[in-house]
C-alpha positions in Angstrom: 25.1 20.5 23.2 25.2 24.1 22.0 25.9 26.9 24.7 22.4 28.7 24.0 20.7 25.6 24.9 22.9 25.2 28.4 22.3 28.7 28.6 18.3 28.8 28.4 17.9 25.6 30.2 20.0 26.6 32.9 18.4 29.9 33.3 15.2 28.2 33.0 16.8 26.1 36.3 17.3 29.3 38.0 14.5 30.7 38.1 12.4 28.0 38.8 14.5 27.4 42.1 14.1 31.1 42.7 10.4 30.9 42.2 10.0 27.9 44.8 12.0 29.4 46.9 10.4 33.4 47.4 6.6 32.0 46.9 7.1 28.4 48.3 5.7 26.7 45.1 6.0 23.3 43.9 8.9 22.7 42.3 6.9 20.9 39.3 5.0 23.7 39.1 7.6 26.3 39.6 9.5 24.4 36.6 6.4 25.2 34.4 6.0 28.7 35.3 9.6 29.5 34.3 9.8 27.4 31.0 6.5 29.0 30.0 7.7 32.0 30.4 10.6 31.1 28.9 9.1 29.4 25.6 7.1 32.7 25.2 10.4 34.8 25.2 12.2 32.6 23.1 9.1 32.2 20.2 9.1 36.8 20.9 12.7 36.9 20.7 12.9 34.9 17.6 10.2 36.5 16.1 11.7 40.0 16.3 15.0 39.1 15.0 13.1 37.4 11.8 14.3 38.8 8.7 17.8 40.6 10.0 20.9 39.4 9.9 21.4 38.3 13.9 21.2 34.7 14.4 17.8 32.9 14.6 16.6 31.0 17.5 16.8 27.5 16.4 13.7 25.5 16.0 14.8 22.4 17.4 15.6 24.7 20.8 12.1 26.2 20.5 10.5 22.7 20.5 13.0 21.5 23.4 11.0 24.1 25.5 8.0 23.2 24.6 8.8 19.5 25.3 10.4 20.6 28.5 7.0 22.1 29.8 6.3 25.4 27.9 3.7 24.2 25.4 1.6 26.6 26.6 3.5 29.5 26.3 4.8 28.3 23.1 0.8 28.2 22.2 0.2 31.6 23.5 3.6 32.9 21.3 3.0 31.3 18.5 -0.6 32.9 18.1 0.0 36.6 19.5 3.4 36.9 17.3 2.2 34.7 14.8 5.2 32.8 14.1 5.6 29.5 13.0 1.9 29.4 12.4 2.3 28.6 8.8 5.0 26.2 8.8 4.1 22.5 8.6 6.6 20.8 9.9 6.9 23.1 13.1 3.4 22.7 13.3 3.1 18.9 13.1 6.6 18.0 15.6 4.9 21.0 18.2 1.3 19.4 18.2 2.8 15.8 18.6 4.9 17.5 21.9 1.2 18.9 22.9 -0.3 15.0 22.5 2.4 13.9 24.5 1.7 16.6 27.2 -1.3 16.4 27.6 -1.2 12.7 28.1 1.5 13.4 31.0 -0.4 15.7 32.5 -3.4 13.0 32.0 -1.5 10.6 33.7 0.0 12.9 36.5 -3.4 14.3 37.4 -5.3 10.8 37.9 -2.3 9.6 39.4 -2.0 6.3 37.4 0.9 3.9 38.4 4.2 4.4 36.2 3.8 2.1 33.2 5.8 -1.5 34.2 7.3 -3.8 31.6 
């Protein structure tokens, strides 16, 4: 695993332990908050640096924070910087991570039994 990834997930780690701990949050929901913000950073971040010569943000790290929660900062990113709106294949692999989301957060919500084989 690359070191920007151990470095954005664990600072993604961080502040979500921070966040739980100064406002007493959930620590789901504190996870969220963070890689949100996160996503939206990285998708701003990325977006700036587009068309110099500093190194990109990856796309596969990009969609690894969406998976990890941040679709809707991702979302929110994507539309305000307008960045990787045009691209396909980004487009397709982040709306099947939004599918797969919302049917988490589906299950999570109606609090369905975990799936049994």
């Amino acid at each position: 695993m690359p070191l920007h990834w151990l470095v954005t997930f664990a600072a993604s780690a961080a502040g979500a332990c921070a966040l739980r701990r100064r406002f007493d949050l959930d620590p789901l929901a504190s996870w969220l908050i963070v890689e949100n913000l996160v996503a939206f950073a990285a998708f701003g971040y990325d977006k700036a640096i587009a068309g110099t010569r500093r190194a990109r943000v990856p796309e596969r790290l990009l969609l690894a924070h969406a998976l990890a929660g941040g679709c809707a900062g991702a979302f929110v990113a994507m539309q305000l910087f307008r960045h990787k709106t045009a691209k396909g294949s980004f487009r397709l692999r982040f709306w099947a991570i939004v599918a797969i989301e919302a049917a988490a957060v589906a299950w999570y919500i109606c609090g369905l039994p975990p799936i049994r084989r």
